[in-house]
Backbone and ligand atoms as CSV (ligand in chain L), in Angstrom:
chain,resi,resn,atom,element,x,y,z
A,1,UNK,N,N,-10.290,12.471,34.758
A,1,UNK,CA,C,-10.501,11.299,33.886
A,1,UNK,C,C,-9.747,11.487,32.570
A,2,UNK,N,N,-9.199,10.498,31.980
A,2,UNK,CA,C,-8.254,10.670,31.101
A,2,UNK,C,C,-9.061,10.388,30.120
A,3,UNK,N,N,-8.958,11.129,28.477
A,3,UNK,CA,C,-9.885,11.331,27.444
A,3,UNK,C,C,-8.859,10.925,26.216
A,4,UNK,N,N,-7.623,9.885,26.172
A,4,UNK,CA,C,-7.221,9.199,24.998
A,4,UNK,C,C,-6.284,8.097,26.282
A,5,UNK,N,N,-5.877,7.020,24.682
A,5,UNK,CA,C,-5.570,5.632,25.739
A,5,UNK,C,C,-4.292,6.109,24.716
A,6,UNK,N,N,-3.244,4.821,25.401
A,6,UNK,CA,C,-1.976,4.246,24.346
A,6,UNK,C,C,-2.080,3.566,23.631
A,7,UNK,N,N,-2.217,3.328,22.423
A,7,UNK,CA,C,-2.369,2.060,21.796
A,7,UNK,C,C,-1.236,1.422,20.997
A,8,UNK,N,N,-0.381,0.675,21.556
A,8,UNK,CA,C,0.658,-0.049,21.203
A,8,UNK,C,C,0.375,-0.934,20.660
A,9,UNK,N,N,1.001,-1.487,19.591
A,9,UNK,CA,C,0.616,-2.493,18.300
A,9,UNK,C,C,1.750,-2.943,18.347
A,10,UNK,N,N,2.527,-4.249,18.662
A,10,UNK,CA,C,3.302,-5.242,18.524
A,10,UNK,C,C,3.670,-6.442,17.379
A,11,UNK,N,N,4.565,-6.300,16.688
A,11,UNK,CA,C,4.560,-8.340,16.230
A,11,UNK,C,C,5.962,-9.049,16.784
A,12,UNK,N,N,6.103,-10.399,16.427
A,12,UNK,CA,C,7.577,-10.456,17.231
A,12,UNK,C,C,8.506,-9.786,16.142
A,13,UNK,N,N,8.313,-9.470,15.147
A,13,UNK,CA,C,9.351,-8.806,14.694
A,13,UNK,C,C,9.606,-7.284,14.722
A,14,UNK,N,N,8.351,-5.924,14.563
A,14,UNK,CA,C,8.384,-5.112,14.708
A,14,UNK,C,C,7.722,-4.283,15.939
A,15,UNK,N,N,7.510,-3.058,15.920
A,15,UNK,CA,C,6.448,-2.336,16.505
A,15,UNK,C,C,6.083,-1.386,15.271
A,16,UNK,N,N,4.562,-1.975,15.313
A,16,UNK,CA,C,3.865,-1.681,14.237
A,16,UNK,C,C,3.224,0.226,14.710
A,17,UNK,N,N,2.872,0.257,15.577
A,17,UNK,CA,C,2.430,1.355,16.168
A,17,UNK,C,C,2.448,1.916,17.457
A,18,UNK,N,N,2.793,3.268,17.843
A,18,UNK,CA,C,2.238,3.200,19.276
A,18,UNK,C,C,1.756,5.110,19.121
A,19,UNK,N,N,0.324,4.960,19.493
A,19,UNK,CA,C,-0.136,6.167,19.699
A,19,UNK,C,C,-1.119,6.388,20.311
A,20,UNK,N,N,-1.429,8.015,20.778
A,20,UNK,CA,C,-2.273,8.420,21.533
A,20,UNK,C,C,-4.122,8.126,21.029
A,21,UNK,N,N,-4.787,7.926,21.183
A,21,UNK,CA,C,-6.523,7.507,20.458
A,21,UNK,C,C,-7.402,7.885,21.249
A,22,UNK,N,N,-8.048,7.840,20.650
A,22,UNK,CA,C,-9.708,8.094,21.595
A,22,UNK,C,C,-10.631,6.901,21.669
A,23,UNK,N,N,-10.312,6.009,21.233
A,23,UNK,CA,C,-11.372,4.547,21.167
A,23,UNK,C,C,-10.206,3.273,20.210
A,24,UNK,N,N,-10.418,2.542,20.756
A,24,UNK,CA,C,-10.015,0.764,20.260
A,24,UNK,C,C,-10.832,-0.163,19.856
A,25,UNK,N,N,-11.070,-0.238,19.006
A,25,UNK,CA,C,-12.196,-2.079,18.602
A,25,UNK,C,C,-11.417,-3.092,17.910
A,26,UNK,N,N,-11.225,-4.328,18.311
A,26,UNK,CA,C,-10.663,-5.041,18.266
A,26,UNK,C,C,-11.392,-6.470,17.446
A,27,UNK,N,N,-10.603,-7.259,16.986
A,27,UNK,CA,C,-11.372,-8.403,16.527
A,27,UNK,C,C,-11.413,-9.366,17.609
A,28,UNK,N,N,-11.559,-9.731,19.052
A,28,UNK,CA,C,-11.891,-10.848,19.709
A,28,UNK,C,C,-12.327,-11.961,19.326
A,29,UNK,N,N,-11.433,-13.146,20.111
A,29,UNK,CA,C,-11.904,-14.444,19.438
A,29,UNK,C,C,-13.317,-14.919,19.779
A,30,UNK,N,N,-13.893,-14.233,20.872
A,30,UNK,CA,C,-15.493,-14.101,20.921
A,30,UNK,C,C,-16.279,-13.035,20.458
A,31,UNK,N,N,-15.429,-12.253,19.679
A,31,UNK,CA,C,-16.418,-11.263,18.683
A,31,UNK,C,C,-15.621,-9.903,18.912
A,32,UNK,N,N,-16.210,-8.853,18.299
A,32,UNK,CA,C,-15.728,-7.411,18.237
A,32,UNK,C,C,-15.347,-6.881,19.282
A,33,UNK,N,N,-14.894,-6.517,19.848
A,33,UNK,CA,C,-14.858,-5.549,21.444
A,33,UNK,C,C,-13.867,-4.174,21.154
A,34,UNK,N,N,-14.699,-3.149,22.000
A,34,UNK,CA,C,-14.670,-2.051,22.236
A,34,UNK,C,C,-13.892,-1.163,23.416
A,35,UNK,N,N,-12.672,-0.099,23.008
A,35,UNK,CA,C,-12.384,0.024,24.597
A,35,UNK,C,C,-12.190,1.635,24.566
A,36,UNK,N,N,-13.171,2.463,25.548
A,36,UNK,CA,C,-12.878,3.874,25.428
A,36,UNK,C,C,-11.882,3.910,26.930
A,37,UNK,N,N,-11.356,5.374,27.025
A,37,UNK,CA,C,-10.276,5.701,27.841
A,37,UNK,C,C,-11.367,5.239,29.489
A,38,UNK,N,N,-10.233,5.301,30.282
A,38,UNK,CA,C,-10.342,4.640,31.894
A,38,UNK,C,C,-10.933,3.319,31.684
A,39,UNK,N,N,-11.088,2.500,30.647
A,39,UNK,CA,C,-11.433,0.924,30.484
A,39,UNK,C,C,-10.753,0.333,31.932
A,40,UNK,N,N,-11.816,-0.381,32.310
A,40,UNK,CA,C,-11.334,-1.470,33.304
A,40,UNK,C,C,-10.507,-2.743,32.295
A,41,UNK,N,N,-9.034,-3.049,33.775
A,41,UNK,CA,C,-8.180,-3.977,32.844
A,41,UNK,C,C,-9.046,-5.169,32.258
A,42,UNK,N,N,-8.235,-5.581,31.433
A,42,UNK,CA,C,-9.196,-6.383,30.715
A,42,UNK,C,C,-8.094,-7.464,29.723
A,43,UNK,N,N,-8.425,-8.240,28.773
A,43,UNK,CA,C,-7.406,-9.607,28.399
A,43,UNK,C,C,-8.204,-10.425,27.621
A,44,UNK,N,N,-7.754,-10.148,25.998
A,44,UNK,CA,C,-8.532,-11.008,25.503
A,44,UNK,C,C,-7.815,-11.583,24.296
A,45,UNK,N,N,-7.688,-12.964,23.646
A,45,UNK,CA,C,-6.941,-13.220,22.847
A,45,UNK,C,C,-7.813,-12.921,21.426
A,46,UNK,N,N,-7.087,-12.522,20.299
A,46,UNK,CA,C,-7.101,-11.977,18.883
A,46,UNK,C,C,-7.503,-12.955,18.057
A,47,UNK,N,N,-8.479,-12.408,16.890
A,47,UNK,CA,C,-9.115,-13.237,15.282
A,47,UNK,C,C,-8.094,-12.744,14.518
A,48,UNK,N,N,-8.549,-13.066,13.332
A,48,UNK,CA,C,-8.523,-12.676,12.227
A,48,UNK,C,C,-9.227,-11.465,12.266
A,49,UNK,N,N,-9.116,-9.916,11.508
A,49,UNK,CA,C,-10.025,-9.039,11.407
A,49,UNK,C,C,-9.113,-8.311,11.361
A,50,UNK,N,N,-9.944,-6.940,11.128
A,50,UNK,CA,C,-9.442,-5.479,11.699
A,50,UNK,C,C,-9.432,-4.870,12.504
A,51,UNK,N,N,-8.075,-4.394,13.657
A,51,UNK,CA,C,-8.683,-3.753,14.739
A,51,UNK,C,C,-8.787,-1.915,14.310
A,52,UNK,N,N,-9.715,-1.273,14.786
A,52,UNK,CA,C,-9.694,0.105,14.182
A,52,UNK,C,C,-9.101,1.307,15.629
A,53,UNK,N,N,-9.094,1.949,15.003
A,53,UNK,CA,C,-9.016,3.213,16.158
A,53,UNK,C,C,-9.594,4.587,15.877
A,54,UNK,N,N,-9.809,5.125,16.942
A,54,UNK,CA,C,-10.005,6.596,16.915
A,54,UNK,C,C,-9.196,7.973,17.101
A,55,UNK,N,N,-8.818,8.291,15.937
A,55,UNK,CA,C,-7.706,9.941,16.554
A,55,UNK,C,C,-7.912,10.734,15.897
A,56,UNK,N,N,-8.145,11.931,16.802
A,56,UNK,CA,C,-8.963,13.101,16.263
A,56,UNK,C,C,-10.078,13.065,15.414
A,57,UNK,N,N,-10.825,12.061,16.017
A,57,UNK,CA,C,-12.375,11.605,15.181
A,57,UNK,C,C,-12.112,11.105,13.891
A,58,UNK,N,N,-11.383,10.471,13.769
A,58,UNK,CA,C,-10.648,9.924,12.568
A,58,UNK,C,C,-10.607,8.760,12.339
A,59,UNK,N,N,-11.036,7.685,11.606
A,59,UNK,CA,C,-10.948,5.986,12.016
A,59,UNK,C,C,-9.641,5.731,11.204
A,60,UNK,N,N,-8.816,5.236,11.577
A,60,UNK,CA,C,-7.707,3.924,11.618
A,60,UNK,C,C,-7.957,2.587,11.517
A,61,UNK,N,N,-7.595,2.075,10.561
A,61,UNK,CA,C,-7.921,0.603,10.455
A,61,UNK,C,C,-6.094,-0.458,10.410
A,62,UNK,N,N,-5.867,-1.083,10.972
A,62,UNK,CA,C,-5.237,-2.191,11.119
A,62,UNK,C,C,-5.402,-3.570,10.883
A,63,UNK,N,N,-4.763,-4.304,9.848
A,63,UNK,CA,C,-5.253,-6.045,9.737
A,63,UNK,C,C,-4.269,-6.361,10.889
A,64,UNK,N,N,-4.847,-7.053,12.025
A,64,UNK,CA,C,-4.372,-7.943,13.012
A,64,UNK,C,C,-4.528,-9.633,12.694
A,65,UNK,N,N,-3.966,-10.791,12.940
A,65,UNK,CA,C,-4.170,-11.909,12.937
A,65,UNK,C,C,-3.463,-12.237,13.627
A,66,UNK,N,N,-4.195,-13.474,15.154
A,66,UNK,CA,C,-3.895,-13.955,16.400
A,66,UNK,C,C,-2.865,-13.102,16.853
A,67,UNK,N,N,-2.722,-13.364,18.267
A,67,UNK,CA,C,-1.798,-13.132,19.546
A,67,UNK,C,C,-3.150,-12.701,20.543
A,68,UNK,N,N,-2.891,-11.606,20.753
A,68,UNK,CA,C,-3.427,-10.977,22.633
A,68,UNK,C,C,-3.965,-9.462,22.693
A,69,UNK,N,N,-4.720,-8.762,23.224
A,69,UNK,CA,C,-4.635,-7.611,23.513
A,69,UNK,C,C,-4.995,-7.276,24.816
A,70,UNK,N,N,-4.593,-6.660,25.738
A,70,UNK,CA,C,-4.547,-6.261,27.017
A,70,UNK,C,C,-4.651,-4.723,26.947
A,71,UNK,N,N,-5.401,-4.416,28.439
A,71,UNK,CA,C,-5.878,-3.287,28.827
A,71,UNK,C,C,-5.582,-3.033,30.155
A,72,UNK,N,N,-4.918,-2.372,29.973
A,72,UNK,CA,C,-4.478,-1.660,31.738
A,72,UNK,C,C,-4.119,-0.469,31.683
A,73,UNK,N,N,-4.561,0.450,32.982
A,73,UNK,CA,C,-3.811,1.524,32.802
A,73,UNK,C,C,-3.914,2.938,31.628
A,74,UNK,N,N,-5.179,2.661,31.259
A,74,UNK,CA,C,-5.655,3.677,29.737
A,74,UNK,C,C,-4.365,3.238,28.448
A,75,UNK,N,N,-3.461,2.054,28.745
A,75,UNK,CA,C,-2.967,1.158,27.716
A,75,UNK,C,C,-3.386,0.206,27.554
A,76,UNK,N,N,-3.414,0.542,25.648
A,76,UNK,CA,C,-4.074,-0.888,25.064
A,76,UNK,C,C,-2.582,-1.650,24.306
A,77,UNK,N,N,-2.132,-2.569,24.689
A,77,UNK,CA,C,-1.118,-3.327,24.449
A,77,UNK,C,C,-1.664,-4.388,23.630
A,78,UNK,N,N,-1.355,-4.784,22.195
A,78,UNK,CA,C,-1.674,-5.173,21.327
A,78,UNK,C,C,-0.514,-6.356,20.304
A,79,UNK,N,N,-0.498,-7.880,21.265
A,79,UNK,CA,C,1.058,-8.861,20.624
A,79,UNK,C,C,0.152,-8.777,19.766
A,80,UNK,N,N,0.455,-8.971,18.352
A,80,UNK,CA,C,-0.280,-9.542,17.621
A,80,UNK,C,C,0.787,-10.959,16.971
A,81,UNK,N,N,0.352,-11.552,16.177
A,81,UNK,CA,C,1.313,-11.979,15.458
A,81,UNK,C,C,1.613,-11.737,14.016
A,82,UNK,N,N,0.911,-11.394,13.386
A,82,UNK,CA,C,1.188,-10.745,12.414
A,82,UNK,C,C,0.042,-9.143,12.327
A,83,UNK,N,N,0.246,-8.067,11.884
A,83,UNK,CA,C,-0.198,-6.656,11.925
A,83,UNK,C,C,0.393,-6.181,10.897
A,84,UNK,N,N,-0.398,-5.393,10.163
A,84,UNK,CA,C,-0.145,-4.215,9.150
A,84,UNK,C,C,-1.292,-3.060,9.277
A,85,UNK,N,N,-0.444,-2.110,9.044
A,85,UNK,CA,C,-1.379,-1.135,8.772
A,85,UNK,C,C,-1.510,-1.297,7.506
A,86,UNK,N,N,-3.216,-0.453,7.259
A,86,UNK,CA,C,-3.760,-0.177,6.191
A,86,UNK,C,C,-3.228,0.188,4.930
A,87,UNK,N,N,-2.202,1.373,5.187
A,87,UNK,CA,C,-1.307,1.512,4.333
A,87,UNK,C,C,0.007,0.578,3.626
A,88,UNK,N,N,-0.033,-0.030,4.488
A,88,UNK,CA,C,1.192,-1.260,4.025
A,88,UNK,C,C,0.595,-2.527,3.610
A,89,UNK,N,N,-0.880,-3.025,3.231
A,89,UNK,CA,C,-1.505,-3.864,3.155
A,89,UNK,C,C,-1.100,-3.978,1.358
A,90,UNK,N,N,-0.488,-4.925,0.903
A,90,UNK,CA,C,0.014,-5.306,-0.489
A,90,UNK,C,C,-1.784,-5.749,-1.266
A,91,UNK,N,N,-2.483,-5.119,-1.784
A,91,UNK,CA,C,-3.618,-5.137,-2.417
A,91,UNK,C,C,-4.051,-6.658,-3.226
A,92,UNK,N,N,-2.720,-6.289,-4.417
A,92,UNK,CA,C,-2.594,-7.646,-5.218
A,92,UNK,C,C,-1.867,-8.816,-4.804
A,93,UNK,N,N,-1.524,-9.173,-3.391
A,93,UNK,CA,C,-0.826,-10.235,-3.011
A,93,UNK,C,C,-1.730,-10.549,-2.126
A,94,UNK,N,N,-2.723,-9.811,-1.254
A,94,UNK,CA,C,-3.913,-10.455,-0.829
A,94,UNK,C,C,-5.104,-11.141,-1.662
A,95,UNK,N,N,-5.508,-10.016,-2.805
A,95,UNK,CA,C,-6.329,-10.561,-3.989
A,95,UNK,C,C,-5.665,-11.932,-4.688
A,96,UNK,N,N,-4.586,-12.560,-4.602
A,96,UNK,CA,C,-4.125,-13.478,-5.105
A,96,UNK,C,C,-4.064,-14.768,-4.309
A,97,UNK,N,N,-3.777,-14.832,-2.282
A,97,UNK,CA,C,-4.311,-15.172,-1.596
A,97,UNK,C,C,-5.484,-15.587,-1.412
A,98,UNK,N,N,-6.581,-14.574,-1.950
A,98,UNK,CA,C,-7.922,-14.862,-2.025
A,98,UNK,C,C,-7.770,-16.068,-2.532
A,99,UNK,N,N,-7.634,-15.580,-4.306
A,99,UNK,CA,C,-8.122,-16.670,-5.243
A,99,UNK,C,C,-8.039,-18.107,-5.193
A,100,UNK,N,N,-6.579,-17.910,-4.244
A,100,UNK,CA,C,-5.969,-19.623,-3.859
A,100,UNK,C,C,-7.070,-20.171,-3.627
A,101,UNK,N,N,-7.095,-19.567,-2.275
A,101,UNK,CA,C,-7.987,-20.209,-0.837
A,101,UNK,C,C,-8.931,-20.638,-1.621
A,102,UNK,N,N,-9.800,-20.062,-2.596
A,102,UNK,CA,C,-11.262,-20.035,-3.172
A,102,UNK,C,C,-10.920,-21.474,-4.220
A,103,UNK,N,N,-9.948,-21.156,-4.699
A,103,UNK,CA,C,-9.776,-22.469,-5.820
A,103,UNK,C,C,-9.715,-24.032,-5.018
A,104,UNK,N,N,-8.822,-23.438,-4.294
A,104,UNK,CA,C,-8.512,-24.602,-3.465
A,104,UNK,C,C,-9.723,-25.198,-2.418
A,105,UNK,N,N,-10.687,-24.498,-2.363
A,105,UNK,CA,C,-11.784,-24.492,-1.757
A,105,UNK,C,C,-13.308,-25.048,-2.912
A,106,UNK,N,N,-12.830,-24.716,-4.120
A,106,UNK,CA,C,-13.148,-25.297,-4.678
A,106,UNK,C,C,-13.401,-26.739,-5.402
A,107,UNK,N,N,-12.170,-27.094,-5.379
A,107,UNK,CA,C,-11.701,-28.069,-5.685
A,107,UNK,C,C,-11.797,-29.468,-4.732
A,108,UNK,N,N,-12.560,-29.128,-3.874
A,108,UNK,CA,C,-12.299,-30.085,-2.529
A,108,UNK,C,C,-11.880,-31.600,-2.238
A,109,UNK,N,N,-10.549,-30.712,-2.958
A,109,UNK,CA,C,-9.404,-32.347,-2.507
A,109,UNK,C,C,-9.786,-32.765,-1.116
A,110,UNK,N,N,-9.759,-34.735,-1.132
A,110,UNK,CA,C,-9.802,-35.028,0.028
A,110,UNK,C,C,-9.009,-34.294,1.303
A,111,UNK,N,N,-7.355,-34.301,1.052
A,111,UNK,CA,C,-6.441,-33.867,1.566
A,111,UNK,C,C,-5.993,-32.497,2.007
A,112,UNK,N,N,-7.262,-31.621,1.501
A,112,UNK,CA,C,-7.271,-30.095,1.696
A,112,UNK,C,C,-7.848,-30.097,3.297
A,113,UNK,N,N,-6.567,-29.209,3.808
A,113,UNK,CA,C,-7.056,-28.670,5.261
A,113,UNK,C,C,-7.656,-27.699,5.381
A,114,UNK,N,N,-8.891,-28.289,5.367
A,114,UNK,CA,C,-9.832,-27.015,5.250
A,114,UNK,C,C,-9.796,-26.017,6.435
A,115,UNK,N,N,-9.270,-25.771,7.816
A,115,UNK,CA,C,-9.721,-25.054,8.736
A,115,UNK,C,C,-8.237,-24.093,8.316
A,116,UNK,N,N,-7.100,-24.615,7.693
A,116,UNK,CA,C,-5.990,-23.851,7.474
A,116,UNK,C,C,-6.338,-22.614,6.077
A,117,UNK,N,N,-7.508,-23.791,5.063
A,117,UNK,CA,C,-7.130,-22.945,4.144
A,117,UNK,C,C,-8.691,-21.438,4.382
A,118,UNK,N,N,-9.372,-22.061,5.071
A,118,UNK,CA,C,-10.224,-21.158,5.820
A,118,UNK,C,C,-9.552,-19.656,6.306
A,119,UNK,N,N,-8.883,-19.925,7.366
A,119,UNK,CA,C,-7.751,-18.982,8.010
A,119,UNK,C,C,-7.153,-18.257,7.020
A,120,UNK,N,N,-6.481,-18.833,5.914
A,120,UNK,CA,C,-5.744,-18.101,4.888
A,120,UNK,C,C,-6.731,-17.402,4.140
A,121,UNK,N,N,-8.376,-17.414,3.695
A,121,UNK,CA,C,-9.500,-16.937,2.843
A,121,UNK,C,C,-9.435,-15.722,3.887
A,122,UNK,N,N,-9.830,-15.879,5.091
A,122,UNK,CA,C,-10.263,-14.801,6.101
A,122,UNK,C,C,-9.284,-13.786,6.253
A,123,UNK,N,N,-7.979,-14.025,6.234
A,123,UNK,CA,C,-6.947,-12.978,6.528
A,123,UNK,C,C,-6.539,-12.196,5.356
A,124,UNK,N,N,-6.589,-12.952,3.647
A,124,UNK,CA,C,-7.108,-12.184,2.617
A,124,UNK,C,C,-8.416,-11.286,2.462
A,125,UNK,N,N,-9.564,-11.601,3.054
A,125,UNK,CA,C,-10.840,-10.788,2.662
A,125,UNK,C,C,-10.638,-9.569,3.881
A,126,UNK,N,N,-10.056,-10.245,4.978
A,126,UNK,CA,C,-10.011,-8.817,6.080
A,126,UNK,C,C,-8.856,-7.989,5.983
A,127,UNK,N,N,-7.689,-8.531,5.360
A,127,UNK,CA,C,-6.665,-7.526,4.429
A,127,UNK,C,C,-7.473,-6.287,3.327
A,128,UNK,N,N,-8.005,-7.507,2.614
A,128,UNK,CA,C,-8.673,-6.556,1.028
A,128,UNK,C,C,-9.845,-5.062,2.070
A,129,UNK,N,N,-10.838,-5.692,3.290
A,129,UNK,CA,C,-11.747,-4.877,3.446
A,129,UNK,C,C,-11.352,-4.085,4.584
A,130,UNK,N,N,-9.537,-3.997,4.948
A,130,UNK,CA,C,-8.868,-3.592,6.073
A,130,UNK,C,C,-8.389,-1.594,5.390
A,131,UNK,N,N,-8.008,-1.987,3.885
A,131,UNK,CA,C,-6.972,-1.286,3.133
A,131,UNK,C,C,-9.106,-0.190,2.214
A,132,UNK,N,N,-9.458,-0.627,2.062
A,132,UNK,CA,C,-11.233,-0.701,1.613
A,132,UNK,C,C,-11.329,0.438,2.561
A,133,UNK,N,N,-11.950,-0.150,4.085
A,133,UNK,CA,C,-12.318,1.092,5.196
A,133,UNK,C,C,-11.447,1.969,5.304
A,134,UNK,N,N,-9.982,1.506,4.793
A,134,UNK,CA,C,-9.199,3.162,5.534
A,134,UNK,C,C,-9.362,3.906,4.099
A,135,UNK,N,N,-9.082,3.588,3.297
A,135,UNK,CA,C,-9.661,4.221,1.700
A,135,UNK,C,C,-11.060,5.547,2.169
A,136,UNK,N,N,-12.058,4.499,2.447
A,136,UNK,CA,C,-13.338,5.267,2.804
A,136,UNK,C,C,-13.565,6.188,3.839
A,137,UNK,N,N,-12.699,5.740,5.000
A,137,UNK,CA,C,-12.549,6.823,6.225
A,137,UNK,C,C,-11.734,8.110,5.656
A,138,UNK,N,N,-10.675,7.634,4.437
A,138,UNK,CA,C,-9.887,8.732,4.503
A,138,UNK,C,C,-8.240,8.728,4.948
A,139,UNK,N,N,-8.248,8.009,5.257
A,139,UNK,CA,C,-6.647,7.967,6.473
A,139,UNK,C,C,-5.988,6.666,5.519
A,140,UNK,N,N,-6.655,5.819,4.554
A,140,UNK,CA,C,-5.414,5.083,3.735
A,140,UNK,C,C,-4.946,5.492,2.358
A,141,UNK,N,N,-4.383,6.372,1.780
A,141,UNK,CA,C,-4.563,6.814,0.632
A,141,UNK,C,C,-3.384,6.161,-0.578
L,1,ATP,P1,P,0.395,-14.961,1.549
L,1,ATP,O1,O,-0.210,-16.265,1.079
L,1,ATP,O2,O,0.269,-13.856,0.545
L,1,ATP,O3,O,1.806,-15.134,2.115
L,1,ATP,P2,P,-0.645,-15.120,4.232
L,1,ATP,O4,O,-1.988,-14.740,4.754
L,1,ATP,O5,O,-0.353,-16.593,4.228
L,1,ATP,O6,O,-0.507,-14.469,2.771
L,1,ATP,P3,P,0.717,-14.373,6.610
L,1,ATP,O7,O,1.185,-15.731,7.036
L,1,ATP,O8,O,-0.497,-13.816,7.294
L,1,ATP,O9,O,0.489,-14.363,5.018
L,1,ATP,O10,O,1.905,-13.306,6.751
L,1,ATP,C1,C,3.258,-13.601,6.440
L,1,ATP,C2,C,4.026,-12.298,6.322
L,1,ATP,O11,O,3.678,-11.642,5.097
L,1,ATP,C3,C,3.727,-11.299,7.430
L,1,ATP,O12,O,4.903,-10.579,7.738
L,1,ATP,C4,C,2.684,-10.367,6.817
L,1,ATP,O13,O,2.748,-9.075,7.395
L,1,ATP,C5,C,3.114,-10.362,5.347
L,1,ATP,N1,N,1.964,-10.215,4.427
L,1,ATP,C6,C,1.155,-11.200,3.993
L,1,ATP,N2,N,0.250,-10.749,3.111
L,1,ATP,C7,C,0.484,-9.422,2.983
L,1,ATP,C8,C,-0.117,-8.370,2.210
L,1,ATP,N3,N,-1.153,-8.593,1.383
L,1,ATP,N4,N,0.402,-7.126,2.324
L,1,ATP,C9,C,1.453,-6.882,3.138
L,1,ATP,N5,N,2.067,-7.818,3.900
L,1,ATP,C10,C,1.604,-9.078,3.822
């Protein structure tokens, strides 16, 4: 029985990651999901959130927003459409993101798309608490 998966991290422009882990949790568009090694295949499309990982008992945190993640094969294949790691997460250009969304959320122009500017609040607060957990685990410094 095999005791770490692949975890390949995709966007269409880069490859954000690909390494050996001991566990995957993912943001699913029906909620959190979990995948330890010999996972049955599996297919589920991506939130907003953080997906994390496990190496060498170590948590990893990643901001993912939409695409796919697939499981086959003790590989976790991960399109995303947009991905950063923790470390590359721009602090004050998410905190500024925030504020939009919030003003603009404030303000509740007729003409404000709210489910867009929603999306844009969520991918700032799970940026800010993406770059936060790897801080606290240790692994974003
Ligand atoms: P912003 O309003 O600051 O552009 P956004 O949520 O609208 O934020 P996205 O559409 O999710 O941005 O991403 C556009 C590109 O900018 C992607 O390549 C993404 O990786 C990058 N990006 C956005 N925000 C950040 C950030 N805070 N730190 C690092 N890269 C970022």
């Amino acid at each position: 029985m095999a005791k770490t998966l692949n975890l390949e991290i995709v966007t269409p422009d880069r490859k954000v990651l690909s390494e050996e882990v001991e566990y995957v949790g993912a943001p699913g568009v029906l909620g959190e999901f979990g995948i330890l090694p010999n996972h049955v295949p599996f297919l589920s499309a991506l939130g907003i959130g953080n997906l994390h990982y496990k190496q060498d008992g170590k948590a990893h945190f990643v901001f993912v927003a939409g695409g796919f993640a697939e499981v086959n094969h003790n590989k976790v294949t991960v399109l995303a459409e947009v991905a950063e790691m923790a470390t590359e997460i721009d602090i004050d250009r998410a905190t500024k993101a925030r504020e939009r969304a919030e003003s603009r959320a404030q303000q509740a122009k007729e003409k404000l798309d709210h489910a867009r500017n929603q999306a844009a609040l969520q991918r700032a607060i799970a940026r800010i608490s993406c770059q936060t957990r790897g801080r606290e685990a240790g692994t974003c410094s």
